[in-house]
N, C-alpha and C positions, 0 to 999 in steps of 0.2 A: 584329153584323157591323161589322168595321172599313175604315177605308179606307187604302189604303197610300198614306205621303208618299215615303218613299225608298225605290228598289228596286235595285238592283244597286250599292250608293253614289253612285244619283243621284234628283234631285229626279225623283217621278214626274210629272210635267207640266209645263205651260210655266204661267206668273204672267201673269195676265191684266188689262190695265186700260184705258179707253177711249182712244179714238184720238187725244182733246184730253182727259188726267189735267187736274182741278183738282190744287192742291198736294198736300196732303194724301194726294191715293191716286198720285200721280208718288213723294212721300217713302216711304209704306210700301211699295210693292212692290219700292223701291232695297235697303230694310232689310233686308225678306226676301230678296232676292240675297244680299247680302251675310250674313245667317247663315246659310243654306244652301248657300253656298260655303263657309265654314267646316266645316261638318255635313259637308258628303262629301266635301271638297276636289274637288269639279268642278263645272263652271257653271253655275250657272241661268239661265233664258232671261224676258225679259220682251216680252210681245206689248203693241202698243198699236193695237185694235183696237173697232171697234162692231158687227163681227162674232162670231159661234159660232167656238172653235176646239175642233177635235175634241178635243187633249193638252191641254184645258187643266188643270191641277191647283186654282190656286189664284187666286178673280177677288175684283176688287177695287172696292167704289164701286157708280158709274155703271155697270160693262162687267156687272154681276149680271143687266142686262136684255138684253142678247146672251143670256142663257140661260130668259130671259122666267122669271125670278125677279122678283118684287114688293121695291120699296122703300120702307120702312116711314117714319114719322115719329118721330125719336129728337129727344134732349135734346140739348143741343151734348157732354156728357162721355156718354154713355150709350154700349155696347160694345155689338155684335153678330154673332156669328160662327157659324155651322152650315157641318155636312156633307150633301151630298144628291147622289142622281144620280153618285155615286164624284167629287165635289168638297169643298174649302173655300169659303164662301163669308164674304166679312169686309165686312161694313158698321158702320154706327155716325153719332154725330152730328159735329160740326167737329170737335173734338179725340176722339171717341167712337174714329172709324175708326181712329184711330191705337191706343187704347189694345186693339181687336179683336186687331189685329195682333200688338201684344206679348204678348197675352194668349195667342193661339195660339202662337206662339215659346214662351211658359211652357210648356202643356201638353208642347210637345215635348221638356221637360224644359232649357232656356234661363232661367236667370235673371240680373238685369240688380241685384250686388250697388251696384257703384260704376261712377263713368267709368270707373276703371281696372282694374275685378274683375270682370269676366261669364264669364259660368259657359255654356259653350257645348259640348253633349257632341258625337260623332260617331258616325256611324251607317253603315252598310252594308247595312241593311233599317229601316223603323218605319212601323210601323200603326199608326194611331192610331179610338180608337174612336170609333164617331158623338157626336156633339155637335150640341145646339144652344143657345148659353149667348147670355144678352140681361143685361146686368148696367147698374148704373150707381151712382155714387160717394153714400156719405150725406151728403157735405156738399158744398155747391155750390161755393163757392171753397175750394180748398186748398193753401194754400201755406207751406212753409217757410224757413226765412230762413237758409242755408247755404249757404254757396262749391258744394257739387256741385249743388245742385237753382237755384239762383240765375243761376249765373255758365256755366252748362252744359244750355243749351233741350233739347241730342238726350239729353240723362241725366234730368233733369225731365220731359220725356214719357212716358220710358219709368217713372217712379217712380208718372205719373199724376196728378201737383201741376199744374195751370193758370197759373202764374204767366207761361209761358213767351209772346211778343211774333210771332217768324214765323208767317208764314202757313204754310210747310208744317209746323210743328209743332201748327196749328188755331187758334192765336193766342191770346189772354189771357182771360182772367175781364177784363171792363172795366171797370178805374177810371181817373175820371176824374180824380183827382189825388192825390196821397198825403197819409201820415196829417202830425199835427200842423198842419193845413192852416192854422191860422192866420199862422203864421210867414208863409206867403207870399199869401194875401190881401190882410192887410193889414201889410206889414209897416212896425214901427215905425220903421226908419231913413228913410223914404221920406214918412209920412203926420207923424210925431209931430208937425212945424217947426208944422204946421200946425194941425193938429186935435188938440192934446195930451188935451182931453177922450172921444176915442175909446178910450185907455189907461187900463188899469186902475190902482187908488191904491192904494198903499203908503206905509202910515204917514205920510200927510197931504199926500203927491207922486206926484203922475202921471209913468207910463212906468215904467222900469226897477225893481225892485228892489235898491236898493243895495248890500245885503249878499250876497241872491243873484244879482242877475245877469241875471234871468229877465224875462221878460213876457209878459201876459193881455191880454185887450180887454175894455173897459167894458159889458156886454152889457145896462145897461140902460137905456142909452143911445139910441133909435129911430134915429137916422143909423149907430149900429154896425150894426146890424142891418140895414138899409137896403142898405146898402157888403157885407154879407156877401152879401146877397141880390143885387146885381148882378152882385158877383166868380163868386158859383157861375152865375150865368145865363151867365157869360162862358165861363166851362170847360165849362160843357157845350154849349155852340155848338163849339167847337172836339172836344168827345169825345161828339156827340149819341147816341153808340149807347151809352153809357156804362151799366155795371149798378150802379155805386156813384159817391157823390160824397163825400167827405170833409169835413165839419165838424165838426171837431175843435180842440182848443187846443191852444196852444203845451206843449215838454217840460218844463213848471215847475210845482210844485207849491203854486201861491199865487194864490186867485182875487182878484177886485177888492174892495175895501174901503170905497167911499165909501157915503154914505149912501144911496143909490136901490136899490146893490145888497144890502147888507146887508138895509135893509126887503124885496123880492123874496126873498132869500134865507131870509127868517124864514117866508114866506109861501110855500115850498117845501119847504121842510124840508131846504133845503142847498143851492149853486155848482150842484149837475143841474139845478135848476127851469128855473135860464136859459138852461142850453145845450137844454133841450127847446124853448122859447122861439125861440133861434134857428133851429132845425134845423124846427119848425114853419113857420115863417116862410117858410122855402127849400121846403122841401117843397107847400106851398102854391100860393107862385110859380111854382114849375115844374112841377106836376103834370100840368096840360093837355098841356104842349108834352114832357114828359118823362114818362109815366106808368107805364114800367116801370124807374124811376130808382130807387134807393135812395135817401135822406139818412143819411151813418153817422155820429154822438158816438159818444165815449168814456164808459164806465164808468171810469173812471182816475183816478189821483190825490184831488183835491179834487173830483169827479162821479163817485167809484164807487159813493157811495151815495145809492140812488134815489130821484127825488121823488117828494112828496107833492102833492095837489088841482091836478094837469095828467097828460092823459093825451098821448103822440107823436100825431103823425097817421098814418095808418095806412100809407104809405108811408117810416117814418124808423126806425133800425136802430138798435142800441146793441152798440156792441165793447166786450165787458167784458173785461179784464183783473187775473189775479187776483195780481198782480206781485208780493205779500208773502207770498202761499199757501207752507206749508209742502211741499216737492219730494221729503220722504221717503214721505209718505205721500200715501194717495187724500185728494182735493177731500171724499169722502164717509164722509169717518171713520177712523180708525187714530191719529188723533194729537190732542193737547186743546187744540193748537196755534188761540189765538180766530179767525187770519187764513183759517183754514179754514175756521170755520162763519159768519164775514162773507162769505166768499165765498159761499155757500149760500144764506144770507137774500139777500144784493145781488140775484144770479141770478134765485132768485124775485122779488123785490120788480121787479126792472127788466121781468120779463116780465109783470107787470100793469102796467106803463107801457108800453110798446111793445110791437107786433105783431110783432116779429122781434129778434133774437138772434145776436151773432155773437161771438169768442174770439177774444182775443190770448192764447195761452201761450207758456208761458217752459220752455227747454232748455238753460238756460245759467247758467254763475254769470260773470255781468259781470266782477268782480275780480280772479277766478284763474283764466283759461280751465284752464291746462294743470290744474285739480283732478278726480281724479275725483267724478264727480257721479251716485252711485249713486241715480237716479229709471227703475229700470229696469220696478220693480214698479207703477211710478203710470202709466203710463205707458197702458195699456190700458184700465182702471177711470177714468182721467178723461176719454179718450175717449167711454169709453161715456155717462158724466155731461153732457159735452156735449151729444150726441148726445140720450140723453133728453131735454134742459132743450130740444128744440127747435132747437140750435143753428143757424143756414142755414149760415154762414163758417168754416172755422178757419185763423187764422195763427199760427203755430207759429214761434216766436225760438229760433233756435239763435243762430250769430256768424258773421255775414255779413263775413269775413278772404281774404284772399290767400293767405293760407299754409296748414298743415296744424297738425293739431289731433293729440293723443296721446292722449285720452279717450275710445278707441270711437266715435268723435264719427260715423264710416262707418254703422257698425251703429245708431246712433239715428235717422239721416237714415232708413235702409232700413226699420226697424221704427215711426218715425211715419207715412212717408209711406203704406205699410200702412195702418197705423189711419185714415188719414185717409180712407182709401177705402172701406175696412170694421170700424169698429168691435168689431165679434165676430168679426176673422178670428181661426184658429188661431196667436196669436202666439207660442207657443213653438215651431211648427215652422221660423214663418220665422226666429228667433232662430238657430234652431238651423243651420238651411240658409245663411245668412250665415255664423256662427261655422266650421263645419264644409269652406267654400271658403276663408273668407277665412285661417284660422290652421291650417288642416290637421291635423295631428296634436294639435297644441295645444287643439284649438277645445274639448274636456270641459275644460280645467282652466281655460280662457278665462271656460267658464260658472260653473263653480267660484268662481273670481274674484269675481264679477257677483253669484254667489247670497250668498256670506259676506259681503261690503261689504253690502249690500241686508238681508242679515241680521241683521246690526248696527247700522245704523240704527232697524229696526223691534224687535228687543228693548229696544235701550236707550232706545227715545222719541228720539234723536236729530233735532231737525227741523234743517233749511234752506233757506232760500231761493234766489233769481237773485243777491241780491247776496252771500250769503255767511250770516253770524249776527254782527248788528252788537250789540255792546257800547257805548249812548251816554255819550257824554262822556267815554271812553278812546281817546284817540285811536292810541296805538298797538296798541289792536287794534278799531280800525274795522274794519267788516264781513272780523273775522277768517272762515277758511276751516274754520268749523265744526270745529276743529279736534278734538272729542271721538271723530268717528269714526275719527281718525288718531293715537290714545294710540300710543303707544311697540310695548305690546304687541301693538295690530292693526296697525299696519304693518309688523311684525317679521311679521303671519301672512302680510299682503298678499301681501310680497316670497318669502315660501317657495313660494307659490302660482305667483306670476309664474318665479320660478327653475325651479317644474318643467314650465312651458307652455316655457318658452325651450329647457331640457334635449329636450322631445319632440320639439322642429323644428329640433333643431342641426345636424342636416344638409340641411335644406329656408333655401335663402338667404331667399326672399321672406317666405316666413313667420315667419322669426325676427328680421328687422327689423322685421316687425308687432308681434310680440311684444315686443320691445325696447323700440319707441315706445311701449306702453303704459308699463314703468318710470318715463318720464319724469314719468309724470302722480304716481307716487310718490316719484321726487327732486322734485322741486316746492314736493310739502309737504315732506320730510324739511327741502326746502334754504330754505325761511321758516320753519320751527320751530327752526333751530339760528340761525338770522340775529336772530330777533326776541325768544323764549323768551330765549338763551344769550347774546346778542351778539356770537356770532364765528360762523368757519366757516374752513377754510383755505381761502385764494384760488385754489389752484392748482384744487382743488376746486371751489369756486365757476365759475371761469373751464373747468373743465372740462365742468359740466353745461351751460352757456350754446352752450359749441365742440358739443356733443352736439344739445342743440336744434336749432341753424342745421344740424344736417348733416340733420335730420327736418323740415326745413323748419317747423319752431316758432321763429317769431320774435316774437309778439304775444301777451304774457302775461295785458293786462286790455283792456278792449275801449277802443277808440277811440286806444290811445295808441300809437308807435312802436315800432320794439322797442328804441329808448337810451333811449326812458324807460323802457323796461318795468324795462331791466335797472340803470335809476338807482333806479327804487322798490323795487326788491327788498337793492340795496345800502344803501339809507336806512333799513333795516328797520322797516317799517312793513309790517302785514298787506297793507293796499291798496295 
């Protein structure tokens, strides 16, 4: 037996919520107006009462005890939604209640592809069947690192990523300060005048790296340690409710060199001994006053692999990132690529050093956003790999830009943010459900697309990485663009592919600018393989793919730099 939501093309009932809404149930029952005005085009009513109302349809929170419904004890993300007594009822934990809600909008057949793509059908009758669904997320923080899930709190709620700061969106997974934490502990333009033996040595000189640039802390040091351990006392007085603390090193790739840390380091079995070392330390200190705090290091750089004769303290984290991992294939096999089965051993090895586990992955090739970057097939299988290895965290690197991306870059936000919720969802339907609103007519040859690139990387062994496939010591094809999967002859398929997705939606405007934007991501390469390979290209040419970007709003070709640099480096023909 079902329950009717719409009956004459109107909502059947009034939206229910207590008479003083906390945020969170004030935001969901606006949301639900607002797609339910869409659904019938006529009004929905919202009552804010601590009373019974006879029509009520759908109650929300707090007002569930106006109907002397019990309120359970949920997780802060955990979702709860049933039908009873010819009602909806939505409850849930801080951000839970919110994801109840989207969750029921789903059912009603609602889906939320992008800010700018939801999928909102209409109705003139729907019943929908009893339900009583209690769910909650496999990984506790999860967030992705992308302009729509980032830059946009009402779209990141609804994807179900935590990252998002207002209260009526349920507020954040709390950290208390961000990664690379060192830079601003102790930072060395502020402390070095004075205390230059707190910096790490390079090549017989404390502080900077001359030739790179970079810098570490001397961490075997007792005053570094000391200064780390106030600094974090400091942030978390200011973020006390905090669920993570950041100790972590700077983004350089060169630990300290002097003598106390080398000895330390031989007696760890590597640069991790000492960052467990520190993070003990903090961990320690603040246990009492802070005991459901994290302490998180990095697995990274020079500490991705883990120490030996020290174990964490049982409250300190390790973010492993597997940043050289091969991107065509799974974390768990498919390629002989060594960066893969270090990442495996690391994984294991760091999870008999610490008690918890958390991912930084990589969704991006730094150098050449606009590349296609066929990681469609890994995408679900390293999921799941996390998720077995224990994982608590996942942050997920896409390219956190202002502008717009030509790489499907839509459909990976939709389909990670997915996995990050559920592991084992059905990801080919949502592939398909996205492809199928977002490109229309197009969206079979879309997949098409998707499956031959994907297919050629995994026949021909093709690996790559976040930065590309770097050739040392050639520097004009540093971290070239993998360019094997983009031979002459497969991009000649690419484009016959892409020609008959654009042909299916040449009368659909929106769609066939979607379509289009993708080309770009194959002028791209075409337009650095005839610049670098060939040394020419005709300018009007050149100058016309550039005028095509800016009208796609693709203005930022490698991450961090402008788009006059972008388009100076691409003139300079250089891969990078």
């Amino acid at each position: 037996m079902g329950i009717k939501i719409i009956t004459n093309q109107q909502i059947a009932g009034k939206i229910v919520i207590p008479e003083a809404p906390i945020s969170t149930e004030d935001y969901a029952s606006t949301e639900l107006r607002y797609y339910f005005n869409r659904m019938t085009a006529n009004p929905a009513e919202i009552v804010k009462t601590n009373e019974a109302v006879d029509d009520a349809l759908i109650v929300i929170g707090a007002a569930l005890t106006n109907y002397g419904e019990e309120r359970l004890t949920y997780a802060d993300d955990e979702l709860h939604w049933y039908t009873k007594n010819g009602k909806v009822f939505i409850d849930g934990g801080a951000r839970g209640i919110l994801y109840s809600m989207y969750d029921f909008l789903e059912a009603l057949g609602c889906r939320f592809f992008t800010p700018k793509a939801e999928k909102v059908p209409t109705y003139k009758e729907f019943e929908l069947e009893d339900t009583d669904k209690r769910d909650k997320p496999a990984f506790e923080s999860r967030e992705y690192y992308f302009r729509d899930t980032m830059r946009n709190q009402n779209f990141s709620v609804k994807c179900r990523t935590n990252e998002t700061t207002e209260a009526k969106y349920g507020g954040p997974y709390r950290l208390a300060n961000n990664c690379h934490s060192f830079y601003t502990m102790l930072p060395i333009d502020k402390y070095f005048g004075e205390h230059p033996e707190w910096y790490a040595m390079y090549d017989g000189k404390r502080g900077r790296d001359e030739n790179r640039g970079g810098w570490q802390l001397c961490l075997s040091n007792p005053e570094v340690i000391e200064k780390i351990v106030e600094c974090a006392r400091e942030i978390m007085k200011r973020s006390p409710n905090a669920q993570l603390i950041n100790i972590q090193q700077c983004d350089f790739g060169r630990s300290c060199e002097c003598e106390k840390c080398r000895e330390l380091d031989e007696k760890y079995g590597g640069p991790s001994g000492l960052m467990v070392v520190a993070a003990n330390a903090v961990a320690e200190a603040l246990e009492e006053e802070y005991p459901n705090t994290l302490i998180q290091i990095f697995g990274y750089s020079y500490t991705k692999t883990p120490p030996k004769n020290i174990k964490a303290h049982h409250n300190v984290i390790v973010q492993y990132c597997p940043i050289n991992g091969c991107c065509a294939h799974p974390i768990d096999g498919g390629c002989d690529w060594a960066e893969n089965e270090n990442t495996r051993e690391n994984i294991d090895g760091w999870s008999q050093v610490c008690d918890h586990l958390s991912i930084w992955d990589y969704n991006v090739c730094f150098w050449h956003l606009p590349l296609p970057y066929p990681n469609w097939h890994t995408l679900q299988p390293n999921m799941q790999y996390f998720f077995e290895k224990k994982a608590l965290n996942i942050f997920s690197q896409g390219e956190l830009r202002e502008n717009d991306g030509c790489d499907l870059d839509e459909l990976r936000c939709y389909l990670i943010c997915k996995l990050m919720w559920d592991p084992y969802c059905d990801y080919n339907k949502h592939l398909t459900e996205f492809t199928d609103f977002y490109y229309g007519a197009a969206a079979p040859i879309i997949r098409e697309y998707i499956e031959t690139m994907c297919g050629i990387a995994e026949e021909e062994k093709i690996c790559f990485a976040c930065y590309g496939r770097r050739h040392p010591g050639n520097r004009k094809f540093d971290y070239e663009p993998f360019h094997e999967l983009f031979a002459p002859e497969y991009l000649e398929k690419y484009y016959e592919i892409l020609d008959r997705a654009e042909m299916a939606v040449r009368d659909d405007t929106i769609r066939r600018m979607r379509v289009n934007c993708i080309r770009l991501s194959l002028g791209y390469i075409d337009m650095r393989r005839r610049l670098v390979l060939n040394d020419y290209i005709d300018p009007a040419e050149f100058n016309q793919y550039i005028e095509d970007c800016i009208a796609h709003n693709i203005t930022v070709f490698h991450a961090g730099n402008p788009h006059q640099n972008s388009v100076m480096n691409m003139a300079s023909k250089y891969w990078r």
